[in-house]
C-alpha positions as CSV (number, residue, x, y, z in Angstrom):
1,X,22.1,-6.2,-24.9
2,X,22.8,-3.7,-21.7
3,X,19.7,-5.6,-20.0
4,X,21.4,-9.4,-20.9
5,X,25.0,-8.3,-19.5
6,X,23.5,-7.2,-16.2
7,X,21.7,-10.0,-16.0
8,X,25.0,-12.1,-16.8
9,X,26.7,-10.0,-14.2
10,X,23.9,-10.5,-11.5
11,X,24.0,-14.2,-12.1
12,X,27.7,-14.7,-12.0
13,X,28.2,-12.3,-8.7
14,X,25.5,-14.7,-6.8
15,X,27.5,-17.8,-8.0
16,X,30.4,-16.8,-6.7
17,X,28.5,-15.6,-3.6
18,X,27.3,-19.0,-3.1
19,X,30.8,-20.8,-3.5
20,X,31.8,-18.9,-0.6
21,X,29.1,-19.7,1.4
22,X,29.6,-23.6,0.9
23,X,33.5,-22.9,1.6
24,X,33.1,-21.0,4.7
25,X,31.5,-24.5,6.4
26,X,33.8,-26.1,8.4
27,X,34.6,-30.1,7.7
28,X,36.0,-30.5,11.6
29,X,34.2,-30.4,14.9
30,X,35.1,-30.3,18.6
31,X,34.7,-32.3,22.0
32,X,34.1,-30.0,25.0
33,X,33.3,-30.7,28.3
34,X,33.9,-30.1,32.5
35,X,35.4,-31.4,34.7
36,X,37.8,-30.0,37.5
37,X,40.9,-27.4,37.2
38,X,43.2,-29.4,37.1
39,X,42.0,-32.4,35.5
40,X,43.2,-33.6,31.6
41,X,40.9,-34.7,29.4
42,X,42.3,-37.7,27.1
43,X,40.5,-37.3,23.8
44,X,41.8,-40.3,21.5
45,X,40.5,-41.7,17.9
46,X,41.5,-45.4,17.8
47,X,40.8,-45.8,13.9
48,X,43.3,-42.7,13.2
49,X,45.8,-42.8,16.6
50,X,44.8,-39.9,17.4
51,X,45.5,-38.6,20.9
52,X,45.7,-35.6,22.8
53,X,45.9,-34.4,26.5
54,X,43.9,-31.1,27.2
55,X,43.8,-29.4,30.5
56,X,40.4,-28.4,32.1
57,X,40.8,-24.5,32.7
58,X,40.5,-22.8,36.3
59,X,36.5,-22.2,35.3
60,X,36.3,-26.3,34.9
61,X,35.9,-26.3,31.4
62,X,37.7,-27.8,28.2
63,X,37.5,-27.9,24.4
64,X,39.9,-29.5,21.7
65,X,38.8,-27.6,18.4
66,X,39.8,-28.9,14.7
67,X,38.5,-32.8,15.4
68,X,38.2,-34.5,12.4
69,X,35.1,-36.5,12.1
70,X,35.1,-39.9,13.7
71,X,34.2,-41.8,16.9
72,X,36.6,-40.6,19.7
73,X,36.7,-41.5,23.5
74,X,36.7,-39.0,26.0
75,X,38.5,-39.6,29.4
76,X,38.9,-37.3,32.4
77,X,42.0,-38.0,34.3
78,X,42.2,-36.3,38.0
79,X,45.4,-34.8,39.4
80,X,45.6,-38.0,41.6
81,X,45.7,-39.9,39.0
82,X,42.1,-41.8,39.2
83,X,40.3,-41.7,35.9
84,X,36.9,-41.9,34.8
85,X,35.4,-44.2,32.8
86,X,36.1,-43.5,29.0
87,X,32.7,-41.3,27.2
88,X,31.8,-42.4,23.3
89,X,31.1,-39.6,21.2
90,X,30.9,-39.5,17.4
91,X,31.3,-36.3,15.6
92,X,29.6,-35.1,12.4
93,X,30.7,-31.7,10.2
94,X,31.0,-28.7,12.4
95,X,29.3,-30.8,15.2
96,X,30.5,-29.5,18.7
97,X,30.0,-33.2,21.1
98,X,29.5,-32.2,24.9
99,X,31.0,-34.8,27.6
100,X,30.6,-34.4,31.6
């Protein structure tokens, strides 16, 4: 009977082991790319109306964590105000999508 609870015990300690495993993956993903300080990168999600503005750092790099998954377009707009042309990405769960 002392065998059959440990056994019970050891099984139920792995469950719950596993359930945290499978909670601890994350169901967003991120966009990062370069560009130069200064710039903004325009990440936007026509199907949701998503949008948001994030600087490019002084080591001409950005990221936008906590992206749902989805089809975004990435543009880079330079302090003068020129753009580039808009980059496609699509992310998956926990994806991280690079743009240049």
């Amino acid at each position: 009977m002392k065998h059959r609870n440990t056994l019970l015990s050891a099984a139920f300690a792995l469950a719950i082991g596993f359930t945290g495993l499978a909670a601890a993956q994350s169901a967003t993903s991120a966009v990062q790319g370069s560009g130069k300080p200064g710039d903004v990168a325009i990440i936007q999600n026509a199907a949701t109306g998503f949008s948001r503005e994030v600087k490019v750092k002084d080591n001409g790099k950005f990221m936008q964590r906590n992206l749902q998954t989805g089809t975004y377009t990435v543009t880079i707009r330079h302090a003068d105000g020129s753009m580039e042309p808009a980059q496609t990405v699509t992310l998956q769960v926990g994806s991280t999508a690079r743009v240049q």
